[in-house]
Each structure stands twice: as C-alpha cells, then as structure tokens.
C-alpha positions, 0 to 999 in steps of 0.5 A: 733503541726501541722499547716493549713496555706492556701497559697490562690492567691484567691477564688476558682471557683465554681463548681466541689463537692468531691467524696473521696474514702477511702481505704488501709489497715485493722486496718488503721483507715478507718472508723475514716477517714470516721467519720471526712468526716461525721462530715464536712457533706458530705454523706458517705457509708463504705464497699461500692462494688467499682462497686457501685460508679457511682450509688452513685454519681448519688444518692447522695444528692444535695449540696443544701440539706446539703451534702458537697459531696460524700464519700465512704469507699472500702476495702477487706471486700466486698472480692467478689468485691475487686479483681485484678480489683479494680484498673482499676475500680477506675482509670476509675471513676477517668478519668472523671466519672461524669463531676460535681465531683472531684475525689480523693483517700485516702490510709491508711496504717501503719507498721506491727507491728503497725496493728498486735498490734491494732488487738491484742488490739482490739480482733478483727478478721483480715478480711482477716486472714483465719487461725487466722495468723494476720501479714501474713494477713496484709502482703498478704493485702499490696502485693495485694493493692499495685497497689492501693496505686500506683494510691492514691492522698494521702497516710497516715501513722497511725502508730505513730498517736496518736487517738488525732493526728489521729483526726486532721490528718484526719480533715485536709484531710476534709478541704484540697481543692482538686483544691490546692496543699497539701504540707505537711512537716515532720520532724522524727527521723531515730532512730524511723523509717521512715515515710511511706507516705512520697513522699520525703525524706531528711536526714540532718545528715550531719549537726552538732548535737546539741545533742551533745552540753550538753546545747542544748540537752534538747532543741529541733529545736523549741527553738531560741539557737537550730535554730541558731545553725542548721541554723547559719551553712554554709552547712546549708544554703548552702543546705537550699538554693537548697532546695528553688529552687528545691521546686520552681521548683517541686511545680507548676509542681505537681500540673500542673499534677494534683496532690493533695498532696506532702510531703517532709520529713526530717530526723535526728537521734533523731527528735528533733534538726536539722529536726525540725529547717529545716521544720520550716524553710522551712514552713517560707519560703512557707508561707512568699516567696511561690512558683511561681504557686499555691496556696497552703494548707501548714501542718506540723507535727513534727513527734517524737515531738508530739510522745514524743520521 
C-alpha cells in the first residue's frame, strides 16, 4: 500500500495559497483529479481557456470564505484556446502571476493502449478524434502537449491505476505542500512495462532473484525471508550505499530549484521481491536518517504489488 509520511523540520510559514492547474492528456482522469481538489474545498473550474486564469484567480474566493485555493482543469477541448501558445501562457502565470499564489502544474497521461480501451469502454468520443481513429487522436494529443509536459511539476501515470488506486493517488496530490519536496518511490515489474512518470530510474536485476529460490517465490520484498535475502547480499548493500549519498546529495538541490516532485523507480523483472525489498528500504532510510536540507512529504507505491500482478 502506499504511504504519506511527511518528513516536517517544522510549521510552514504563512502565506502563499494554491493555484493548481490540471492538464495532460483525455481519458487520463483530469476530471477525478479535480474532484479530489473539490472534495478538500478548493474552487475548481474544468474546460477553463488558459487565457482565463488571471481573472480566475483575481475572482476567486477568499481563503477566509472557505476556499482552500484555486484550481482549474485546461485541455484540447476548449481547442480555439488550447493551441502552440499554451505553454508560454501557462510558463508566464507560473513566473509570478499574482505574488499571493503558488503556482503548480499537473500532467495526466497514460499509455495508449490504456486510454484506447477507457474510450472503448466508456462510448465516448475522443475529442480530438475528427474521423472516429481513437489511438491516432491520442498519439497526435501527446505529440502536441509534449511541451506542456516538459514545464509540469508533477507528471502522472493512470495507466495501471485502479479507480480505488487512482482515488488515493490523487488524494495525496491535495495533501502534498507545494513548499515541500515530494519524493515518491516505485517499485515495478519490467515485464509489465515501465512507469511513465517516473523522473528516475533504476534496475536492480543485477541482483540475485529470489524467484528462483522454490521457497521464497510465493513470497515477495515485503516478507522478512525475502529482505534478507535481497538485502543480506554484498552488491546489494554496496549499491544501497551509492543510492543514499546520491539522494543526499540530489534532494536539497531539487527542491533548492524549486521543484516540487521527484520520483525514483526501481525495477525488477516481476515486481514482486527484489524492488520491493529496496524501495522499503529506502523509504526506511528517508523517514529514519533523511536527507540534509528540506523537509520532505515521502509516497510509496508498490506498482504490481497492488496491481496483483
């Protein structure tokens, strides 16, 4: 399951309210996204034109009227106003438009058989899918908000997302501080496919795989005769070792840059032993020794864990 533990040096400082923008691509769960926004009580406005936002946020409610901050969904169905020129529009609000807000992008996307089979499923109509063809429509959608991915704080991966999983994926998008570093640990399977939204990644086939070992393969990274196993191992350690520093040194610099999320995947064959093993690990280590600098809001997700596979 996946976990919320803030690493908090203290209070954050008053001051600065949300102002979240959510894009990326159709079928990606933009609209579940906005409803988790809701539900904490911010104001929230879908199929907003991009030039909008400044009067928006010069509208919006006061914080001491209920409203928690601003938040706003922008896509290719407004397509008169969702052109080439997004980007520069949305990088300018995020330079410093209005000094009371803090500014922050969110990409939704997945993979393509993934949004080809929700709009199968669903019956309804790409909207940018002039001619009924589905996955071209997706694939010309991603060409063309590729730029906009670029500039995103945060990109997101539905694709094996359960609408449980997806739920508290974007519950902890609501309650991530954006003054705090996110730093979120994956553990996957390459056999079933690699995480799109991933920052860093890792693979640790390199070690021994305890699937192979008749009484730990119905076991997995979770269970004490697996860690020690995995982790008992010299490369293993070794490699655990270079890990720590290279976080303790990429962390503050992240977040001295201003930036809001990172995350590091691991990789093993199945999923199931050897990454899981080393992400708990590794969280063990940011919630026990940390990193030098920030304070830290720590996720971790066992990808094909939770996806049963």
């Amino acid at each position: 399951m996946s976990e919320h533990v803030p690493l908090s040096g203290g209070a954050d400082p008053p001051g600065k309210r949300r102002a979240v923008i959510i894009t990326g691509l159709s079928g990606a769960g933009k609209t579940n996204a906005l409803k988790a926004f809701e539900d904490a009580g911010y104001y929230c406005i879908d199929n907003l034109p991009p030039g909008m936002i400044p009067n928006v946020l010069a509208l919006a409610p006061a914080e001491k009227h209920g409203s928690a901050g601003v938040v706003v969904v922008v896509d290719i169905r407004g397509s008169r106003y969702f052109d080439e020129e997004i980007a520069k529009s949305i990088s300018g609000f995020v330079e410093g438009e209005g000094a009371s807000w803090e500014p922050q992008i969110i990409f939704l996307e997945a993979d393509d058989p993934t949004l080809v089979r929700r709009y199968k499923e669903s019956r309804r109509p790409h909207p940018a899918a002039t001619n009924g063809d589905v996955l071209a429509a997706i694939q010309a959608e991603r060409r063309d908000l590729s730029g906009l991915r670029e500039i995103a704080n945060v990109v997101v991966d539905t694709s094996s997302l359960s609408a449980a999983e997806a739920k508290r994926r974007f519950a902890r998008l609501v309650e991530s501080d954006a003054k705090r570093l996110s730093v979120s640990l994956i553990s996957f399977g390459f056999k079933y496919g690699t995480p799109l939204d991933v920052d860093m990644l890792l693979d640790v086939r390199f070690l021994p795989n305890p699937h192979y070992d008749p009484n730990l393969r119905p076991l997995t990274g979770h269970d004490e005769p697996v860690r020690d196993a995995v982790l008992g191992q010299h490369d293993t350690k070794e490699f655990l070792a270079r890990l720590h520093d290279l976080l303790a040194f990429l962390i503050p610099r992240y977040a001295a840059e201003g930036k809001t999320y990172f995350t590091l995947g691991i990789g093993c064959t199945g999923g199931q032993h050897r990454s899981v093993a080393i992400v708990e690990d590794l969280a063990r280590y940011l919630k026990e020794e940390g990193a030098d600098g920030p304070a830290i809001d720590l996720f971790v997700r066992h990808r094909d864990l939770e996806a049963g596979g």
